[in-house]
C-alpha positions in Angstrom: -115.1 90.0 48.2 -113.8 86.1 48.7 -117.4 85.3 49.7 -119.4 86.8 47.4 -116.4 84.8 44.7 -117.0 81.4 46.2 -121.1 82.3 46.0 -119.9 82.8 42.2 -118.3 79.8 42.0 -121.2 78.0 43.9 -123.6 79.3 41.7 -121.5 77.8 38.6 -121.1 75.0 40.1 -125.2 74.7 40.7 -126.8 75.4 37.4 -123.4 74.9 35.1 -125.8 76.0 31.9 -126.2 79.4 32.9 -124.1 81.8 30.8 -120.9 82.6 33.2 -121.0 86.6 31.0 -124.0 86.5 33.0 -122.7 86.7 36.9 -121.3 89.4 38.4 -119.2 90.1 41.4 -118.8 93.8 41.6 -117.6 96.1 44.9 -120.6 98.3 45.0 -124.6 99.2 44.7 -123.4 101.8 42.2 -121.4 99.4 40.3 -124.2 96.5 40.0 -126.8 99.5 39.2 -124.8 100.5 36.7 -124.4 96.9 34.6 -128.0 96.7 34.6 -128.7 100.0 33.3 -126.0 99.1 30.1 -127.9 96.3 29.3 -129.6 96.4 26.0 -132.8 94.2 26.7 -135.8 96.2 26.0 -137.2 94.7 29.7 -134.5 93.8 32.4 -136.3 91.8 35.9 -133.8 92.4 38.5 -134.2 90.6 42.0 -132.3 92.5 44.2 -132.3 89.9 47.9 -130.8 90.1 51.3 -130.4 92.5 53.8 -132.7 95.7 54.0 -129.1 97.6 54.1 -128.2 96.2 50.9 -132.1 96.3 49.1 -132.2 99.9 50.5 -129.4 100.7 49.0 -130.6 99.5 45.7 -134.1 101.2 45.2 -131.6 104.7 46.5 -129.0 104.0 43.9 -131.4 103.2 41.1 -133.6 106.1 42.5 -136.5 103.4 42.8 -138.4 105.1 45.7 -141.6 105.9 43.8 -142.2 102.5 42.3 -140.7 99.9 44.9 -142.7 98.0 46.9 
């Protein structure tokens, strides 16, 4: 997980205003699923990029097959 900490880091480092409560580094699908569903906004966007293996994994998790495009 050191890369996906210095992408943190990078991403603090990039746009210093946004809220650092609001990045995550987490081990799994099911972990990052799960934040986002315990999140009490009414309407949560989530962009979910890079490899098919890792956006497949998402819309399975989050049991997205019937709405994802």
């Amino acid at each position: 997980m050191a890369i996906q900490e210095e992408l943190s880091t990078a991403w603090q480092t990039l746009l210093p205003s946004f809220p650092t409560s609001n990045i995550h580094v987490l081990p799994s699908i099911q972990d990052a699923v799960q934040v986002v569903r315990s999140l009490s906004a009414p309407n949560v966007e989530v962009l979910a990029c890079g490899s098919l293996h890792l956006v497949g994994g998402v819309i399975e998790v989050a049991d997205l097959g019937g709405v994802a495009l």
